[in-house]
C-alpha positions in Angstrom: -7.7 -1.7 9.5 -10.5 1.0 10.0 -9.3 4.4 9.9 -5.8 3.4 9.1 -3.2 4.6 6.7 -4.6 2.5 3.9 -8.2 2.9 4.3 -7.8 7.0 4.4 -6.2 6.2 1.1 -9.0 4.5 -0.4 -8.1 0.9 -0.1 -10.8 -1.8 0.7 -10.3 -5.4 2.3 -9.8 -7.5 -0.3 -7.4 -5.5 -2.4 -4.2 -7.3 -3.6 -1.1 -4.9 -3.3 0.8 -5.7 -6.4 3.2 -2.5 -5.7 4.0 -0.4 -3.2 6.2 2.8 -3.8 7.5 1.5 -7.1 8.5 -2.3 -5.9 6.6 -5.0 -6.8 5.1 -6.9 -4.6 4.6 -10.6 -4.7 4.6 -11.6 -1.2 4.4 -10.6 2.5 7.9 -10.1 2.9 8.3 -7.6 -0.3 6.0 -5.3 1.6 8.1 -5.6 4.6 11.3 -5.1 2.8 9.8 -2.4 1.1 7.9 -0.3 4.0 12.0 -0.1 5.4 12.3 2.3 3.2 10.1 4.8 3.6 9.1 6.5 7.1 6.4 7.7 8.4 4.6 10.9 7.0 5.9 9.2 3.5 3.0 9.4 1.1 3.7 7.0 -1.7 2.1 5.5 -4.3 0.1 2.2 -3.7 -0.7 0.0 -6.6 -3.9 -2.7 -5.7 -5.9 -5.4 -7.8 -9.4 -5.2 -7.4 -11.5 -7.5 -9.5 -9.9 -7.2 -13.0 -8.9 -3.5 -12.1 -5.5 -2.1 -11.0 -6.1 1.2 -9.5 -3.1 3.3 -7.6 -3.8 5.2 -4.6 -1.6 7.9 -2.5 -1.1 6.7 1.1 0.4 8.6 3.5 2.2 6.1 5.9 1.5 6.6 9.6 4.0 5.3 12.7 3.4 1.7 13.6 
């Protein structure tokens, strides 16, 4: 969403996460499983495919 976590860090709608702090993502529930692990004030490393690019942005997770 505007102004969120992921768009401070740079990532645009229509990005595919692929990773997200070092686990691969293939569906909605590997980013749930993985956001359990971190807390907020993490800033971790998020992996996205745009187009035919994979670019890796630094997000620094907020509270829910």
């Amino acid at each position: 969403s505007e102004g969120g976590p992921a768009a401070q860090g740079g990532l645009k709608a229509g990005d595919i996460v692929i990773e997200f702090g070092g686990k691969k993502i293939a569906n909605i529930y590997d980013i749930t499983y993985a956001l359990n692990e971190f807390a907020p004030g993490d800033i971790i490393d998020v992996k996205v495919k745009r187009g035919d690019e994979e670019i890796t942005f630094k997000v620094k997770l907020a509270a829910r």
